[in-house]
N, C-alpha and C positions, 0 to 999 in steps of 0.2 A: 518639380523641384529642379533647379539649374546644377549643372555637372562640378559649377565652384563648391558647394553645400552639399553635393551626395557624397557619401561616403559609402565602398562597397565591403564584404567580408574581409576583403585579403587585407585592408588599411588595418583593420583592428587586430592584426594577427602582429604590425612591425615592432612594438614595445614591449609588450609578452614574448615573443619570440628572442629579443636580444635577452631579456630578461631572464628567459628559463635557460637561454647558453650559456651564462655566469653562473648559476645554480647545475649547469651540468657539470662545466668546467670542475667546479669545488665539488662535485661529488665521485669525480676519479683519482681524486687522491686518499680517498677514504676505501680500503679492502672491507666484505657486507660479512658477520657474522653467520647471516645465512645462507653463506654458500653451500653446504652439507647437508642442506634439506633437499632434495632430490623434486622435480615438479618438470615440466613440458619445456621442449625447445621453441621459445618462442619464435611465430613465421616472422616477421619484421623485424630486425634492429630495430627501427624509428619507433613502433606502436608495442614493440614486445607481442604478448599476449592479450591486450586488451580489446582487438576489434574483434575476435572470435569469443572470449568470454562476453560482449555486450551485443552482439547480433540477436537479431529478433529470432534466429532459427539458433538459438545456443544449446537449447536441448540435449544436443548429442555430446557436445562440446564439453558441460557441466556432466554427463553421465560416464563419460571413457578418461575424464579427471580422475571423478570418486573413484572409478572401478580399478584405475592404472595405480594414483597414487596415496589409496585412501582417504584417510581422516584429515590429513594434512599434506598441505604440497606447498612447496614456494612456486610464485607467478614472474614473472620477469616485466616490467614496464616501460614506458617510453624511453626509449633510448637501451631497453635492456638495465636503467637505472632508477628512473622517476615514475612512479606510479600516480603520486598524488600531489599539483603544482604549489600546495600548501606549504610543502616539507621538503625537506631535503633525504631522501627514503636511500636505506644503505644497500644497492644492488637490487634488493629482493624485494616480496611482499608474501604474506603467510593468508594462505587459502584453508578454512578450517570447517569442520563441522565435530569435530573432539569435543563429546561431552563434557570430559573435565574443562578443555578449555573456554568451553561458552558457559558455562557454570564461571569462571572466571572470570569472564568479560563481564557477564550480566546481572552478576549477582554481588561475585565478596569484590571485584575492582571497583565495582560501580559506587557499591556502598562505603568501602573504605577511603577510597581518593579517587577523583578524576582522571583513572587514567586515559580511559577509550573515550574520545568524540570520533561525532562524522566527521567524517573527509571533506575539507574545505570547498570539493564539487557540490558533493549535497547540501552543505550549506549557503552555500551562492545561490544555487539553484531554487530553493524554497524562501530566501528572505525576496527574492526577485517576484517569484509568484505569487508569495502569500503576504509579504512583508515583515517576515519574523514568524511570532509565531512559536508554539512550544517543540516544533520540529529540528528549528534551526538553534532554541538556545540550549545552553550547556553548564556543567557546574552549578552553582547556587541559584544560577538564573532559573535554570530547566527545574530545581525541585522548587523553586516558588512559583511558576506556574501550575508545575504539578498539582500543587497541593493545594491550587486554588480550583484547579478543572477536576480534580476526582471528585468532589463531592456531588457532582452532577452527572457522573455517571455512577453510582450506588445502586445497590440492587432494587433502596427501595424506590430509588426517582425513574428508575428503569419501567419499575412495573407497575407504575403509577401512568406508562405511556402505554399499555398493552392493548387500550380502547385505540388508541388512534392507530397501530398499529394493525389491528384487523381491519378498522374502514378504509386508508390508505391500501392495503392490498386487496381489498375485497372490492374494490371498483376497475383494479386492472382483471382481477379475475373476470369479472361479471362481463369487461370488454371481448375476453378470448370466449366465456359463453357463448355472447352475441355472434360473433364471428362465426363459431363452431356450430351455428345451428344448423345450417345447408351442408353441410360436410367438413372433410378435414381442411384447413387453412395453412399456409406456411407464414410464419406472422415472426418478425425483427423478433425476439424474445426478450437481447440484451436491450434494447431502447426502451421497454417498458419498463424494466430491471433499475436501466439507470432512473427512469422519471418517481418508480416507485422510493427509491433511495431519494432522491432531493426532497421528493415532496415529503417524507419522514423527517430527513433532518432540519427542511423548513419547518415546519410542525413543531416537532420537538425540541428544534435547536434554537429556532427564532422566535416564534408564534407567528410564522406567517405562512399562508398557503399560496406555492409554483402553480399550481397548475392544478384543474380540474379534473384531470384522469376520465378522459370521456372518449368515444372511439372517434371523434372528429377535433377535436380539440388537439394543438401544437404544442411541440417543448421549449419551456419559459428559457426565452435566451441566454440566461445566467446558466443554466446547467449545462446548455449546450456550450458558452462558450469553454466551462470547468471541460469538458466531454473532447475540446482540441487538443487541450494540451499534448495528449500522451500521445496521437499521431503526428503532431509536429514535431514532438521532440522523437519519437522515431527517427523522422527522417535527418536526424544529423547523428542519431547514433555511432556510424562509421566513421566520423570525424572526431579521431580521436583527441586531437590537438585542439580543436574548437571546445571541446568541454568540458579540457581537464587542463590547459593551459588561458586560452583566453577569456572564456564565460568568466574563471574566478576572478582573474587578474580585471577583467571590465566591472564585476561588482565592486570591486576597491579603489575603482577610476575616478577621484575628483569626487563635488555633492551630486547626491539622488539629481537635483536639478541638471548638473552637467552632463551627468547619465543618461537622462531622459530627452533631451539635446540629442544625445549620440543620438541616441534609437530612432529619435524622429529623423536624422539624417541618412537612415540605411533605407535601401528599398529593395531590399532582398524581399521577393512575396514572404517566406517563412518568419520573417523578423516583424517583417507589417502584419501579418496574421497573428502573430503572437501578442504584439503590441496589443490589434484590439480584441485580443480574448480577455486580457491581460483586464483592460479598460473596459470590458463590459461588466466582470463578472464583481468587479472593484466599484464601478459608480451605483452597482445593484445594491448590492453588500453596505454602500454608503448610506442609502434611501431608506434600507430596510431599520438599519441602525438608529438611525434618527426620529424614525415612525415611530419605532419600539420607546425607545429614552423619551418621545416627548410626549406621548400617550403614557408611563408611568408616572412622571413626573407632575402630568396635571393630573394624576388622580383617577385614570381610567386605565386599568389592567389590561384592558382588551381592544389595542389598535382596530379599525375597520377591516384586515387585513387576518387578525391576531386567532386564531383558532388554536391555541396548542392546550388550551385549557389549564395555563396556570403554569404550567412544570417546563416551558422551554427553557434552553440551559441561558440565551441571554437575555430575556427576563428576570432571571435569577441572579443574576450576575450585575443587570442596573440596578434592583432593586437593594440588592448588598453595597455595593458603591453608596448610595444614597444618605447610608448611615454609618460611613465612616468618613474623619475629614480629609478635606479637600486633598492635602499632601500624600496621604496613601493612598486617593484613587487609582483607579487604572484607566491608565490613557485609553481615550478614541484610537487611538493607531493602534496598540493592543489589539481592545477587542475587537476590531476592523481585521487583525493579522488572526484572532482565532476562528473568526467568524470561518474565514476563506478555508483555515488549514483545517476545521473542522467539516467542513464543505469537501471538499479534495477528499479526507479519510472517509467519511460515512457514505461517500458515493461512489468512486472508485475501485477501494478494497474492497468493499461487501460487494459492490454489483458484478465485479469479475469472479468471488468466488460462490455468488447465488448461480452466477451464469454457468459456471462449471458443474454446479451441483445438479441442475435441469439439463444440462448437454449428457452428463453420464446418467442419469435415469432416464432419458431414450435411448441412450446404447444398451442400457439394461431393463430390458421391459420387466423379467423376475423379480429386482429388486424393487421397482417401481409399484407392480401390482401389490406386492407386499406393503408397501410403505401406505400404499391406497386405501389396503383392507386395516391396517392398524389403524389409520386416520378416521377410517368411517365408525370403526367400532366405538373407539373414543368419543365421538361426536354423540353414537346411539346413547351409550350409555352417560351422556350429560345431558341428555333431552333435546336433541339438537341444537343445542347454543355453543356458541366458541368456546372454546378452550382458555383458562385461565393460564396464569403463569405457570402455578405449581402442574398442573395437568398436562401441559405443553411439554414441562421439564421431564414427565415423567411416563413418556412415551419412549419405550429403548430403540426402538427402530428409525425412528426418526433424529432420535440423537446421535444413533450410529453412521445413519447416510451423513450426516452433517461436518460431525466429529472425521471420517475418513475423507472425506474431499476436502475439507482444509486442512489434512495430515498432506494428502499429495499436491495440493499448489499449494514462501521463500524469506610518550615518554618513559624509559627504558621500562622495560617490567619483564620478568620473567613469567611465563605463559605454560604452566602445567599441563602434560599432555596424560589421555586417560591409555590411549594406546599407543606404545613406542613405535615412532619411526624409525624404518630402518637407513641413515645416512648414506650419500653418495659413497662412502668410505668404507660403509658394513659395517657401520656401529650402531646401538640401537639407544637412542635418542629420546629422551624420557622429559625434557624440557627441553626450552625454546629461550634465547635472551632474544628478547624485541628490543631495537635498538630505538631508541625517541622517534618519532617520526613515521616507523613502519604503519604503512595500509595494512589490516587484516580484514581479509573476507570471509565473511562466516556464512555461509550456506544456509540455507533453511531447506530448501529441497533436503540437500544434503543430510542433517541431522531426522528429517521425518519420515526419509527412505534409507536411513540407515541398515541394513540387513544387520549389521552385528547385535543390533539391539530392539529390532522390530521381527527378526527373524529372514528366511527365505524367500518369501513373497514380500518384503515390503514395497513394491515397485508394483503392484496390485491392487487394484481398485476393492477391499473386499467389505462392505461392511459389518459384516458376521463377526468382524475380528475384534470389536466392543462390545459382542454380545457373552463374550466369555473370560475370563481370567486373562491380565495382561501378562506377557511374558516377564519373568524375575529380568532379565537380561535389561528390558526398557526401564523397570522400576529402580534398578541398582543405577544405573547410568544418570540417574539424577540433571536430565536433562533440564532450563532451568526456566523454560516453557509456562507462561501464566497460566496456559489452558492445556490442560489433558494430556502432560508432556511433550506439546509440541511447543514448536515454536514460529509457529504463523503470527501470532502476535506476539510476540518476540518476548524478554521478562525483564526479572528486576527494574531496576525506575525507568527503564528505555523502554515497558510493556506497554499495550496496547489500552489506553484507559476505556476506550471504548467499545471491546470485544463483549459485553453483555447484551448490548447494545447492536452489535452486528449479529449474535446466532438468535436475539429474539428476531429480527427479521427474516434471518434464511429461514429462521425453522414457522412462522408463520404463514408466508410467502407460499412454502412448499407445502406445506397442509393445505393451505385452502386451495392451489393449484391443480395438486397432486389427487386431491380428493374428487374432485369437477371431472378434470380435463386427462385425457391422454395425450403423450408423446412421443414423437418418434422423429428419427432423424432424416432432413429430406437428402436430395440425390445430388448432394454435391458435397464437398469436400470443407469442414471447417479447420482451420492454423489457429492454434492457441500459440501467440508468439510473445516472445520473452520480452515486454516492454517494460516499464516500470513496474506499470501495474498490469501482471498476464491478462490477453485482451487477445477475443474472441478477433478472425475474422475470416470473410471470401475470399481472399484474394491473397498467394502466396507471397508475393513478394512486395508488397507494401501494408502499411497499417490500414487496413479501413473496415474499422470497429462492424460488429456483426455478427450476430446468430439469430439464423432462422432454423427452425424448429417446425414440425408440423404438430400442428395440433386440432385435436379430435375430442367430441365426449367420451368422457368414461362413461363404460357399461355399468 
């Protein structure tokens, strides 16, 4: 491309940049309500606190927060002013994991009026990737999507997949068998983890089958290219001005077409790699759509491709369109944007938190043996056939490992707090006015490693701690948590439509794994770093996605 046509980073920074110095200018004449909320000195004027809360190693960062400033802290942001290039945010931004107050957010705000959306970043960033999508819309939009995608994740369209559910992980199982015959193996664990998640939600979301799950057979290019994102967008993490001033302001740049113009004129490698993740996993997604709709349409349920037996969620979805008229269809771009966003969730989320769950049961051979000998006894006493749903559900051990590893991996309104802060001032602080515009961050770590409400150890891998009476202290705290009083899948209309859907996989996954195979950790060092979505790897100081595991038969 000739040097007249290229366009590099810094050009896309010149109109944004004059842009957010008029919106800083107008926001030093506005004194921030929240100045009396006590929170960190932020290291930069320029970036505030934001490159130390989004680092991949923030761990510690998010932990001497809770511990310093509780439940709640004010955050300082760009410029010591602007957190979020959407708004014009007054000084501050309010860092929360207060029960009362995400009981707020997520439950009586959510339901009485639109007060909380995402932050104009996260929605830039998702209508780019997925093209919309129920992630990015909000208000009446997001509950009529809603309330067209719950019905297909229902417990009973769930356990209507529990067949394809076993043979989909009973072929990655039967690989590490293979493997494990000559002794212990050290085998990628997460790369199987991710292929077993695509090929599930191809299955069940599409009616179409990635990949063959065979110990020679490759990963279908569409999941790998889903499997870039999150180490690309790594590496710009640090750039705090790139993500939270220019990405939004370029998604509101002129049409998609002139958009698309820019991008093809950058040749930053990171932008060009992006572009064709972008362009692969979208022309897939295009193919698969149209195989589906035109195999319905003439009258054959089952594309050449189509294996989900009936119950994939876009199957169900054309075949509903078909009989309603024209003007209340749902566009191709739609279901093209949920294909993707439902693609991203069912393979991401659960495969980072299946991966965590198999990394601590080799740290814990105790817990694991245990888990083994529950699994096997269950099997004996059904005559060695899999496990049905209810039988699955009603294993305690197994719900326990499951349940505890996703307890530890995240306009003006007044904002009820359940435990007073004590103010810069010495006064003790029982609300909050959010001034329009304010970013709040709500922790999830935070609220599931709570000690005032999980007790002493909640910072403790333990699963024992489902095998007995929850403390009064978590149940009063009304935390507002879809599942088991956490909040990994987050609640009210913002919850996780498809976490039935996620723990029937971990908890399958790990029976039949757990039951076979032993585990144990090899002799090198794994980073679970804080990207999006927490992701295993070797390597400290860059993302490159990874866990190896050794794996051995069970005795």
């Amino acid at each position: 491309m000739s040097s007249s046509n290229s366009l590099s980073l810094g050009h896309l920074f010149i109109i944004p940049a004059a842009w957010f110095c008029w919106r800083f200018a107008r926001s030093r004449l506005y004194p921030s309500v929240l100045d009396n909320i006590p929170g960190p000195q932020p290291s930069s004027w320029l970036t505030g606190s934001l490159k130390e809360m989004s680092s991949i190693h923030a761990w510690d960062y998010h932990e001497n927060l809770e511990k310093t400033y509780g439940s709640t802290a004010k955050i300082k942001g760009l410029f010591g002013k602007i957190l979020d290039s959407g708004a014009l945010v007054q000084a501050n931004n309010i860092y929360t994991f207060d029960p009362q107050a995400l009981h707020h957010i997520f439950v009586k705000a959510s339901y009485d009026v639109d007060i909380y959306e995402e932050s104009d970043s996260f929605v830039s960033i998702t209508e780019v990737l997925f093209g919309g999508g129920i992630l990015s819309a909000f208000g009446s939009e997001h509950r009529r999507q809603r309330k067209m995608l719950s019905p297909l994740f229902s417990n009973a369209q769930v356990r209507e997949m529990v067949p394809i559910f076993y043979e989909v992980a009973s072929k990655v199982r039967n690989v590490f068998v293979q493997q494990a015959q000559n002794g212990p193996q050290e085998i990628d664990v997460l790369s199987w983890v991710n292929r077993i998640a695509l090929e599930l939600i191809g299955q069940c979301g599409f009616g179409y089958s990635f990949d063959p799950l065979t110990a020679t057979s490759e990963p279908h290019p569409y999941g790998v290219a889903f499997k870039r994102l999150i180490p690309l967008q790594s590496q710009s993490r640090d750039n705090v001005l790139l993500n939270l001033i220019v990405f939004p302001f370029f998604t509101r740049l002129g049409s998609p077409q002139f958009r698309r113009w820019l991008v093809e004129c950058v040749e930053a490698p990171e932008v060009v790699e992006f572009r064709q993740a972008i362009d692969t996993y979208y022309d897939t997604a295009v193919k698969i759509y149209h195989s589906r709709k035109r195999a319905i349409e003439e009258g054959d349920g089952l594309s050449e491709d189509q294996i989900g037996r009936g119950v994939d969620f876009l199957g169900t979805l054309i075949r509903a369109d078909l009989n309603v008229p024209e003007e209340d269809r749902i566009s191709e771009k739609e279901l093209l944007s949920q294909m993707l966003t439902l693609t991203f969730a069912a393979t991401d989320t659960t495969s980072s938190a299946l991966s965590r769950t198999l990394h601590m049961l080799a740290q814990h051979k105790d817990v694991q043996d245990r888990l083994r000998e529950e699994v096997r006894n269950a099997r004996q006493n059904n005559n060695g056939q899999d496990l049905d749903w209810n039988e699955l559900d009603s294993l305690p051990y197994l719900d326990a490992v499951c349940k505890e590893t996703l307890r530890l991996n995240r306009r003006d309104s007044i904002l009820p707090l359940r435990v007073p802060v004590t103010g810069k001032n010495g006064t003790q602080i029982k609300s909050v006015l959010l001034p329009k515009g304010t970013s709040v961050h709500v922790s999830i770590q935070g609220s599931n490693r709570n000690p005032d409400i999980w007790g002493a150890d909640a910072a403790e891998w333990k699963p024992e701690r489902w095998l007995q009476p929850l403390p009064n202290t978590l149940t009063e705290a009304r935390v507002p948590g879809i599942y088991s009083h956490l909040l990994t899948f987050l609640g009210g209309n913002r919850s996780c439509l498809g976490f039935k859907f996620s723990e029937l996989e971990i908890k399958i996954v790990l029976a039949l794994v757990v039951e076979s195979l032993d585990l144990s950790v090899p002799d090198k060092p794994i980073y679970w770093q804080m990207t999006e979505i927490v992701t295993p790897s070797t390597e400290a100081e860059r993302c490159k996605p990874g866990l190896p595991l050794v794996v051995r038969l069970a005795d």
